[in-house]
TORROMAR-384247 format. One record per residue (C-alpha): residue number from 1; x, y, z; chain; residue in one letter. Coordinates in steps of 0.5 Angstrom, whole numbers, plus 500, padded with zeros to 3 digits. Example, Ala and Ser with C-alpha at 12.3 -4.5 7.8 and 13.67 -1.06 7.14 Angstrom:
BEGIN
+-----+-----+-----+-----+---+---+
|   k |   x |   y |   z | c | r |
+-----+-----+-----+-----+---+---+
|   1 | 525 | 491 | 516 | A | A |
|   2 | 527 | 498 | 514 | A | S |
+-----+-----+-----+-----+---+---+
This chain:
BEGIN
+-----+-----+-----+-----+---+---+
|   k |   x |   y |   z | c | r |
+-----+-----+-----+-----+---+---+
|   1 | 504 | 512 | 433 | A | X |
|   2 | 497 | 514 | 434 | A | X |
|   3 | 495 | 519 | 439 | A | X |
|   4 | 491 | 514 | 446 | A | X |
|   5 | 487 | 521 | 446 | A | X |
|   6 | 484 | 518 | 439 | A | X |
|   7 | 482 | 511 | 443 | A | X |
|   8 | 474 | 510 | 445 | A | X |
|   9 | 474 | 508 | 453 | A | X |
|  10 | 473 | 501 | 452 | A | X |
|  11 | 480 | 501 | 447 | A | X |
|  12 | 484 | 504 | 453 | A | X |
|  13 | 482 | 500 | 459 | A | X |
|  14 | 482 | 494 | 455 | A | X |
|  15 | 490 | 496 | 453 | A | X |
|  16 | 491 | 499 | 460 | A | X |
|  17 | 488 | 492 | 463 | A | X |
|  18 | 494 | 488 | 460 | A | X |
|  19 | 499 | 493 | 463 | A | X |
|  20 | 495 | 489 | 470 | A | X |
|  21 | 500 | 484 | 474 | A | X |
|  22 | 496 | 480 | 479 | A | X |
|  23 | 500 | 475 | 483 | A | X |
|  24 | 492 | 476 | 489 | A | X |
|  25 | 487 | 470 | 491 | A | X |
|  26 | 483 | 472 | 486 | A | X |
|  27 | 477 | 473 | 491 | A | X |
|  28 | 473 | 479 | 490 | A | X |
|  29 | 477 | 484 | 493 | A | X |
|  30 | 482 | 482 | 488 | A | X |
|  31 | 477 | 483 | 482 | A | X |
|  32 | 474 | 489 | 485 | A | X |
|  33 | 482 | 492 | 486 | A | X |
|  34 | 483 | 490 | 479 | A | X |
|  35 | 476 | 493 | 475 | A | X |
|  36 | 478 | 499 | 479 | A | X |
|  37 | 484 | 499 | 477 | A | X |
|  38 | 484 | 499 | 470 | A | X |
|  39 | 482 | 506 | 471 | A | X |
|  40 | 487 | 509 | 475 | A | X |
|  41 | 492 | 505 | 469 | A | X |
|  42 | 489 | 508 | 463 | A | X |
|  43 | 488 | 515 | 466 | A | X |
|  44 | 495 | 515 | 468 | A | X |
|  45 | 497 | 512 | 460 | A | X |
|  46 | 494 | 519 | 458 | A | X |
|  47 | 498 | 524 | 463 | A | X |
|  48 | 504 | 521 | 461 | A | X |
|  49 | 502 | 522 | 454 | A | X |
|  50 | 501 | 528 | 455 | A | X |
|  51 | 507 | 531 | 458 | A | X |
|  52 | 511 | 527 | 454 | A | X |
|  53 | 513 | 520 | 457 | A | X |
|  54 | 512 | 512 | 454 | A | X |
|  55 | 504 | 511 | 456 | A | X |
|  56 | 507 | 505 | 459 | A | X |
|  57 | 504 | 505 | 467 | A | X |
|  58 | 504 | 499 | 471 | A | X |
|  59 | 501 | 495 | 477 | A | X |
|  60 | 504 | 489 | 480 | A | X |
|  61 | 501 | 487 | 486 | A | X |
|  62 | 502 | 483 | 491 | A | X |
|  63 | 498 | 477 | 495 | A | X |
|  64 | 495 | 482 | 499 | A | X |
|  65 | 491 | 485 | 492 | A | X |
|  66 | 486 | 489 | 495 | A | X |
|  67 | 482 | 495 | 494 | A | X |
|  68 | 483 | 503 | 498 | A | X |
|  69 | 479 | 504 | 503 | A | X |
|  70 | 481 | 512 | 503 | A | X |
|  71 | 476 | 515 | 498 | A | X |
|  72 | 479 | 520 | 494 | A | X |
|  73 | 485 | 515 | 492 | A | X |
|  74 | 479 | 509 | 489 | A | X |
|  75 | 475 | 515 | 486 | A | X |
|  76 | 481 | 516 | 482 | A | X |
|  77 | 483 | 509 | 480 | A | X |
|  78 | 487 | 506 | 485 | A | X |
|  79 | 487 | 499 | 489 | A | X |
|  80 | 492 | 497 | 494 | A | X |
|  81 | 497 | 492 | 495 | A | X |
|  82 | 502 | 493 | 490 | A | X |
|  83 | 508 | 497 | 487 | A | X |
|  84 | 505 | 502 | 481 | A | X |
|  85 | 511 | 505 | 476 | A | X |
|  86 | 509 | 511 | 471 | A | X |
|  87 | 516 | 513 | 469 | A | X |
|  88 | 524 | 511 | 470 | A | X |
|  89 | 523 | 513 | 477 | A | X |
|  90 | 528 | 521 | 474 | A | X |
|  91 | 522 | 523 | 470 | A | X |
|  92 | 520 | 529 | 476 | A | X |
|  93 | 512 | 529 | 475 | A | X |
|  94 | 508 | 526 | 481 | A | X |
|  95 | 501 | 524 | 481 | A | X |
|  96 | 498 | 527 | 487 | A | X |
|  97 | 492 | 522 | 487 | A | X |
|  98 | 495 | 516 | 489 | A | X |
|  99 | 496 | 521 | 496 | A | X |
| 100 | 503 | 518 | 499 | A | X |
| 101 | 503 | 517 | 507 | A | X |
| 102 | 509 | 515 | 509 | A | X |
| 103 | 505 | 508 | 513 | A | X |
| 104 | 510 | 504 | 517 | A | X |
| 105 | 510 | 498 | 521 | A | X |
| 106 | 515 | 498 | 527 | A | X |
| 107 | 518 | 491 | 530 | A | X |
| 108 | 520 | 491 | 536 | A | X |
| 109 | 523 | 487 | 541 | A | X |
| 110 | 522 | 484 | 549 | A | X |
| 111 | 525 | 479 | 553 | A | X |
| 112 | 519 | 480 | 559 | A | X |
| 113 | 510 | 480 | 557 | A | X |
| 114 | 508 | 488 | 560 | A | X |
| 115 | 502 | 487 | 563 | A | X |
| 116 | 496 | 492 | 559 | A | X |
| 117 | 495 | 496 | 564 | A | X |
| 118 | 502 | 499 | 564 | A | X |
| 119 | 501 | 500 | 557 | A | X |
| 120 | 495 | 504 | 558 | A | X |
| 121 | 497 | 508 | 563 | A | X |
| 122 | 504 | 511 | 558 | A | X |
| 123 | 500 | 512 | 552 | A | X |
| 124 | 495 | 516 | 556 | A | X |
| 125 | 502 | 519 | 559 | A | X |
| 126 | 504 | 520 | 551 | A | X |
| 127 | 497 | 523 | 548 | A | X |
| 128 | 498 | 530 | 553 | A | X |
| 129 | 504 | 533 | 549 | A | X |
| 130 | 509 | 529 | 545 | A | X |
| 131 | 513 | 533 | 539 | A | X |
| 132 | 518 | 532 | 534 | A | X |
| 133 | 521 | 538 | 530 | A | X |
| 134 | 516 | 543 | 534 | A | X |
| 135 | 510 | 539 | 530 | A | X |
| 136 | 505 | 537 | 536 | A | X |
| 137 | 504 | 529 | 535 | A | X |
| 138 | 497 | 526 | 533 | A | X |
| 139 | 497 | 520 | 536 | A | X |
| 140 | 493 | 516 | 531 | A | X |
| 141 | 495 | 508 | 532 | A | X |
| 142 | 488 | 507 | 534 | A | X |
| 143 | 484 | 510 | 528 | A | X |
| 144 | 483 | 504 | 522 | A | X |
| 145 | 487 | 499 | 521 | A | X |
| 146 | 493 | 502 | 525 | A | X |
| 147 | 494 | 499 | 532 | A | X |
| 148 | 500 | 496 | 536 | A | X |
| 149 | 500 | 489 | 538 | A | X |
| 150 | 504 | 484 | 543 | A | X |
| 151 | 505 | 477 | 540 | A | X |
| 152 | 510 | 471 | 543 | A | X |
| 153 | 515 | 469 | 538 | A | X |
| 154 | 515 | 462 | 535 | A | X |
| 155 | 522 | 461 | 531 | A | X |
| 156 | 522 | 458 | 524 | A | X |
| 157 | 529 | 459 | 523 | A | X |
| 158 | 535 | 459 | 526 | A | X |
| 159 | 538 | 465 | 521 | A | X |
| 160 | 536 | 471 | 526 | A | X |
| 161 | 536 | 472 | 534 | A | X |
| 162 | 529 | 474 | 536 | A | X |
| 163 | 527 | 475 | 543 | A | X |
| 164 | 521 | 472 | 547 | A | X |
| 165 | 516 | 477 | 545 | A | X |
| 166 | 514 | 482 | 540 | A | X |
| 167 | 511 | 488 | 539 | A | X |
| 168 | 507 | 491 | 532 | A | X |
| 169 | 507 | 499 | 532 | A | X |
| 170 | 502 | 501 | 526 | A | X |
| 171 | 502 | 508 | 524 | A | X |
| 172 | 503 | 514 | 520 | A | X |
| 173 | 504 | 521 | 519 | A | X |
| 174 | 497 | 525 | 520 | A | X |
| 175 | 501 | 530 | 522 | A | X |
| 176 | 504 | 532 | 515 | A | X |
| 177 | 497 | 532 | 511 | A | X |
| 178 | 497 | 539 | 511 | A | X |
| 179 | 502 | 544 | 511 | A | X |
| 180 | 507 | 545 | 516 | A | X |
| 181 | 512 | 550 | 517 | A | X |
| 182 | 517 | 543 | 515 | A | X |
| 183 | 513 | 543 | 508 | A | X |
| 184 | 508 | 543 | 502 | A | X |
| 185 | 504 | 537 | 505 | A | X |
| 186 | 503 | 530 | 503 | A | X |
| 187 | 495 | 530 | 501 | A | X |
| 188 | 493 | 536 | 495 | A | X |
| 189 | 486 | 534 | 498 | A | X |
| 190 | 488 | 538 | 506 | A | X |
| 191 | 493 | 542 | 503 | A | X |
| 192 | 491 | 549 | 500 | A | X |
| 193 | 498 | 551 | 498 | A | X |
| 194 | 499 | 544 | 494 | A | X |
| 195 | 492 | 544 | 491 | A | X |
| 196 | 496 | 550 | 488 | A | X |
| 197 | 502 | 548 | 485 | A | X |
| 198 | 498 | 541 | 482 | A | X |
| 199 | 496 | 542 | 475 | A | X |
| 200 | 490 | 539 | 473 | A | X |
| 201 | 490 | 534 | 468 | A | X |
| 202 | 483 | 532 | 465 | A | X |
| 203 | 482 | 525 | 462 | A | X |
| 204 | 476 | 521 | 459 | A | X |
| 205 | 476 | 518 | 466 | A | X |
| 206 | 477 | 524 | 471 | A | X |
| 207 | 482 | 529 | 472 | A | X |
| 208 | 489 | 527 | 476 | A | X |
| 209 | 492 | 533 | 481 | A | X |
| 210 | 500 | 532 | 477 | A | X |
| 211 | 506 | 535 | 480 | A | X |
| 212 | 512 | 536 | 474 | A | X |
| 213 | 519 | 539 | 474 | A | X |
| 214 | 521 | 543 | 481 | A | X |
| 215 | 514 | 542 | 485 | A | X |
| 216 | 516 | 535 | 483 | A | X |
| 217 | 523 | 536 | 487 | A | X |
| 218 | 520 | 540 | 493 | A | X |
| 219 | 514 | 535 | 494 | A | X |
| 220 | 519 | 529 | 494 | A | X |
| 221 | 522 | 533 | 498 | A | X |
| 222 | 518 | 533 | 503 | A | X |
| 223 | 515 | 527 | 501 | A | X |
| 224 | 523 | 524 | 505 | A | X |
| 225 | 522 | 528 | 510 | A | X |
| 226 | 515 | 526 | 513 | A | X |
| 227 | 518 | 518 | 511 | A | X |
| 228 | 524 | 519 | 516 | A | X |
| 229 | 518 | 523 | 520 | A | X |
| 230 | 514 | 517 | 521 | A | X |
| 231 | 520 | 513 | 523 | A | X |
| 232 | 522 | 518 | 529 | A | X |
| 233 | 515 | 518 | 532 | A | X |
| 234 | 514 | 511 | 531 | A | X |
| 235 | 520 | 509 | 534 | A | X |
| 236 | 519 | 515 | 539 | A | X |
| 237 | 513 | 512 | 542 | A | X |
| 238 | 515 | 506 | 542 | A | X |
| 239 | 520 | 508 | 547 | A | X |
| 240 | 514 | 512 | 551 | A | X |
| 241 | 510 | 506 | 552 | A | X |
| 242 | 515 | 500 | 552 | A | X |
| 243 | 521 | 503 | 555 | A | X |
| 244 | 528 | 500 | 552 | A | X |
| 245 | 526 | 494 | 546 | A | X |
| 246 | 530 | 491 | 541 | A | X |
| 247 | 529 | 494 | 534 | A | X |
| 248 | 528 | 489 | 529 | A | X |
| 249 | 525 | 493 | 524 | A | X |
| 250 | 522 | 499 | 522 | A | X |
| 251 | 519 | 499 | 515 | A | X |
| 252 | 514 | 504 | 510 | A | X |
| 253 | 509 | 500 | 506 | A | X |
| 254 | 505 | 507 | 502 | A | X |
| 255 | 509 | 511 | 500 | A | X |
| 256 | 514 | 515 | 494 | A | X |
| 257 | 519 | 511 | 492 | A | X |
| 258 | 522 | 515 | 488 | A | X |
| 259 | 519 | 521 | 483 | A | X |
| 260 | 515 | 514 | 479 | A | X |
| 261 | 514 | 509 | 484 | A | X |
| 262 | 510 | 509 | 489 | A | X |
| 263 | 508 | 503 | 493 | A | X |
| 264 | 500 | 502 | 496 | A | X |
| 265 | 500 | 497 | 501 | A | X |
| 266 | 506 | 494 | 500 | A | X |
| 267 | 514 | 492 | 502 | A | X |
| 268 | 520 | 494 | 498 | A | X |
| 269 | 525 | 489 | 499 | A | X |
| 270 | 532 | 492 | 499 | A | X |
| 271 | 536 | 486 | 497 | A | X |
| 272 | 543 | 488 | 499 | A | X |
| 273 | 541 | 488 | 507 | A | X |
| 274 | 538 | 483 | 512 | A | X |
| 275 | 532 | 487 | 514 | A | X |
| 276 | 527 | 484 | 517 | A | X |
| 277 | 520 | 485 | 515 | A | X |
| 278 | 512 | 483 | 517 | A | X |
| 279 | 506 | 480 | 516 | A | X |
| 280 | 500 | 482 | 520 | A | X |
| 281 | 493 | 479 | 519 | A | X |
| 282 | 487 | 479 | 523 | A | X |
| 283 | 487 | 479 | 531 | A | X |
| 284 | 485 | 473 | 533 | A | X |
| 285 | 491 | 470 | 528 | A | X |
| 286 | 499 | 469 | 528 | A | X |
| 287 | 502 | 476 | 525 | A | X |
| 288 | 510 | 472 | 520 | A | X |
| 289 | 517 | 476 | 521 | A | X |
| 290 | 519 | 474 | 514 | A | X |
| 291 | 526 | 474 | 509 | A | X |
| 292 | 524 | 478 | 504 | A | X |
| 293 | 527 | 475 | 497 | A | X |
| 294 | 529 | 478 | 490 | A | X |
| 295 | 523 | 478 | 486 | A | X |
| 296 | 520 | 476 | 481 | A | X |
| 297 | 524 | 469 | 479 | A | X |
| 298 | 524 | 469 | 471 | A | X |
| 299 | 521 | 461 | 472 | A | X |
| 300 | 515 | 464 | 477 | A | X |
| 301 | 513 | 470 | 472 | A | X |
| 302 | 513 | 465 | 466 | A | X |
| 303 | 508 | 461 | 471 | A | X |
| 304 | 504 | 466 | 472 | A | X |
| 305 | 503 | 467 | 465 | A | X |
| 306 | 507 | 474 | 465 | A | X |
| 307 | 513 | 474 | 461 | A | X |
| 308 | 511 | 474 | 453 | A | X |
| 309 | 506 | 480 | 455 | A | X |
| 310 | 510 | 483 | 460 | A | X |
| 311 | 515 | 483 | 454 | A | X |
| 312 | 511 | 485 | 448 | A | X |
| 313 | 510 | 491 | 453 | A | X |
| 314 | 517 | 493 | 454 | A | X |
| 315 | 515 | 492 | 461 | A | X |
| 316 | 519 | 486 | 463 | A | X |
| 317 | 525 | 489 | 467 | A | X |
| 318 | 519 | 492 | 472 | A | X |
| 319 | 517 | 485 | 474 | A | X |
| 320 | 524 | 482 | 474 | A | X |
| 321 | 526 | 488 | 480 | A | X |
| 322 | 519 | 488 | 483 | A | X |
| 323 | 523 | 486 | 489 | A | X |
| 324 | 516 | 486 | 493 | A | X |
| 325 | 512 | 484 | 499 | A | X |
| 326 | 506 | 484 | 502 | A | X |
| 327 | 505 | 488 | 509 | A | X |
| 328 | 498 | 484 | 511 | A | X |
| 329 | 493 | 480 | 509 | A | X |
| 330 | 489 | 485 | 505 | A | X |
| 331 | 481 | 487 | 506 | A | X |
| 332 | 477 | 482 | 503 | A | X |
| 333 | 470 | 481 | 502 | A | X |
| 334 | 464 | 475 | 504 | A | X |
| 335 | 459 | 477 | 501 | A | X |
| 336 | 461 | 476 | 493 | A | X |
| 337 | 466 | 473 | 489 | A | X |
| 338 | 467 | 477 | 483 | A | X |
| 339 | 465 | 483 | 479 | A | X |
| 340 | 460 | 482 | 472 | A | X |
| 341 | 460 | 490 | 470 | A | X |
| 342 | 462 | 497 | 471 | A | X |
| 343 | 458 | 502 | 469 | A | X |
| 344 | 460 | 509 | 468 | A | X |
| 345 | 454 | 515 | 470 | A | X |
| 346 | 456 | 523 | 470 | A | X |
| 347 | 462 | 521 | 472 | A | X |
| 348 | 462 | 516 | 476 | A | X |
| 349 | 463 | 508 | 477 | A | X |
| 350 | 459 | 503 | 479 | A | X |
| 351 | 461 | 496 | 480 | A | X |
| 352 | 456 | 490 | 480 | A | X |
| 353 | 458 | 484 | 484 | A | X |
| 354 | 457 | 478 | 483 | A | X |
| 355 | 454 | 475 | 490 | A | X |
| 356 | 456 | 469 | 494 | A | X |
| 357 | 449 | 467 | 494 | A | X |
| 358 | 448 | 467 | 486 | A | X |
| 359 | 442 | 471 | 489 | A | X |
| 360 | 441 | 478 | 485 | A | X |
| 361 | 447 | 483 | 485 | A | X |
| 362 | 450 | 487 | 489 | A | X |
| 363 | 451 | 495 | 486 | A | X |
| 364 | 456 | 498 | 490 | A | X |
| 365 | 461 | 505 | 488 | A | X |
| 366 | 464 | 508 | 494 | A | X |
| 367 | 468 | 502 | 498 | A | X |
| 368 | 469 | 505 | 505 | A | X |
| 369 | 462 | 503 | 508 | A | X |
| 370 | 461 | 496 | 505 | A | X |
| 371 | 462 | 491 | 511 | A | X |
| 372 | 469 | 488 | 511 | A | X |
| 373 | 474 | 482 | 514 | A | X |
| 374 | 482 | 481 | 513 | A | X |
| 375 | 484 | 475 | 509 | A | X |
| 376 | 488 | 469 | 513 | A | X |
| 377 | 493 | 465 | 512 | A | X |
| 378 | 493 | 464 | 505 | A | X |
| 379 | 496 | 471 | 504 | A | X |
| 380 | 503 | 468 | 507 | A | X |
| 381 | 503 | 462 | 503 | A | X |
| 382 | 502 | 464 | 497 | A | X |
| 383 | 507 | 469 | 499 | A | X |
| 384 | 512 | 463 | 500 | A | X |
| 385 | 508 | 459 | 494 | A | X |
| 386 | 511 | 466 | 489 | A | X |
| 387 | 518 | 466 | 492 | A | X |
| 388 | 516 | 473 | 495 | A | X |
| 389 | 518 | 471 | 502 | A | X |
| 390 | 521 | 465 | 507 | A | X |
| 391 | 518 | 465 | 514 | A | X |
| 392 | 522 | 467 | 520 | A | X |
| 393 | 519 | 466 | 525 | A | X |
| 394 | 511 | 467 | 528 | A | X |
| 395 | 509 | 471 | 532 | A | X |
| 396 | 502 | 468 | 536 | A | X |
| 397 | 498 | 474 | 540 | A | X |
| 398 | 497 | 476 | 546 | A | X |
| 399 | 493 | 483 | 546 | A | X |
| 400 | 491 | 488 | 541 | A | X |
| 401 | 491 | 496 | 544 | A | X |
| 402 | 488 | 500 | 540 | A | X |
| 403 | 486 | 506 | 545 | A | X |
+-----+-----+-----+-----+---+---+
């Protein structure tokens, strides 16, 4: 077999296109995140190369398909929405870039509408002194696209008991970046002590931070600690601000899901159980309680033109148990339509954009200060269109805090 180190960049971005399931909109966002990710694929197909494994990375993605608005994760390759494998999920070397965080969304239950005013008065209340496991909480549902919103509920489905009102709780753990008494830390980029343990792997494309064998199962690890940590403080303020709620579901869309898979954005669905799992799209639109549903269908991967590919490349297993959902509607973008070209220079990418206008072009490289918008609706039709998903029930909303 010839060595991909031999490969020119075009051949190896060409070959890691192919290991690039798209089941977006196909809107800018989505070729954005795909151009971008072809990238962080062929860079992944040369670590595992390196360290012995079948160069064989894939991204399936989700409706949600979109780009990473956390810089050191697009810089190294990586859009969102979707679930990237690099190994068996027992191969112990971690790839620290995609920079795992243990993001979650709770559901809660409530039978009467709370005045915002109550509200406001416990989260300030919660801000002073809040602990779990002696860590000092960081109150961080305010910061991007973290937040917590009321909605009433609209059954679709005589399936589950739902109660009259909702409420979203979107948040992570910021507190565990670094390291702590409880661990190495989630992100090499604010931990010395992980910066230090990483092996540095440098490829044509850019260098990935690689954890292997032990440091791979301390930082896993950690990595369950901080996901049953995200758990607790989500719960634990959602008993601080609401009082006594109905748990209807608490679930992590980023984050390990093993040594080899790691979800950026979206929901794993766990087959053997009735967990109830949302959608949340802008502000002024109805968030879905959903049943999520085995995924791919073999009839749904012939349809999108997967199967003799997916087949070819030894992959076909990873779509038929992708078992995904998408978590929101994704970062989209009004002013353009597609990518026409990357170009490279000293090391970094630039993207030309082919514009709404069909006026000039748009050249853009770091993604986090373009002006952006959350897609619609369309996200959860395709969703149910794919078989990823049946709707439960709506959720219409009633307010926004983000305090």
């Amino acid at each position: 077999m010839v060595e991909l180190n031999s490969f020119d960049k075009k051949a190896l971005l060409k070959r890691a296109n192919r290991h690039y399931f798209s089941t977006g909109l196909g809107d800018g966002a989505a070729y954005l995140a795909r151009e971008n990710m072809k990238y962080g694929l062929a860079k992944l197909h040369l670590t595992q190369e390196h360290y012995g494994l079948e160069p064989d990375a894939t991204f399936i993605t989700t409706p949600d398909e979109t780009i990473s608005r956390n810089v050191t994760r697009w810089k190294a390759g990586f859009g969102y929405g979707g679930k990237l494998t690099w190994g068996s999920g027992n191969d112990k070397i971690i790839i620290l870039d995609t920079k795992p965080n243990a993001c979650g969304m709770l559901i809660g239950g409530l039978e009467e509408l709370p005045e915002p005013g109550h509200l406001i008065e416990r989260i300030h209340d919660i801000k002073k002194e809040t602990y779990i496991d002696n860590i000092k909480l960081d109150w961080d549902l305010y910061k991007g696209n973290h937040f917590i919103d009321v909605f009433k509920v609209v059954k679709r489905s005589l399936e589950v008991k739902l109660p009259n009102y909702a409420f979203i709780m979107h948040g992570s753990v910021a507190e565990l970046r670094e390291e702590t008494e409880k661990g190495l830390g989630l992100y090499f980029d604010k931990s010395k002590t992980l910066r230090e343990k990483a092996e540095i792997f440098d490829t044509k494309f850019g260098r990935f931070h690689v954890l292997i064998d032990s440091d791979a199962d301390e930082y896993l690890n950690f990595y369950r600690y901080a996901e049953k940590f995200s758990h607790k403080k989500r719960e634990l303020f959602a008993k601080e601000i609401f009082g006594d709620y109905e748990l209807i579901s608490d679930v992590n869309h980023q984050g390990l899901l093993n040594y080899n898979e790691i979800l950026l954005g979206c929901q794993e669905i766990i087959t053997d159980n009735n967990l109830i799992y949302p959608i949340a799209l802008r502000a002024d639109l109805p968030a879905f309680l959903m049943k999520g549903l085995p995924n791919l269908d073999e009839e749904i991967i012939e349809l999108l033109g997967f199967e003799k590919r997916a087949e070819k490349l030894g992959v076909l297993d990873r779509l038929k148990n992708a078992n995904i959902l998408p978590h929101g509607g994704g970062y989209t973008f009004k002013d353009f339509i597609s990518v026409l070209e990357v170009i490279e220079i000293k090391g970094q990418r630039y993207f030309i954009l082919d514009m709404q206008s069909d006026v000039g072009n748009k050249i853009c490289s770091d993604v986090r200060d373009m002006e952006f918008d959350y897609r619609g609706k369309g996200v959860v039709l395709r969703t149910v269109e794919l078989g990823f998903g049946e709707i439960f029930a709506r959720l219409i909303p009633h307010y926004v805090l983000k305090i």
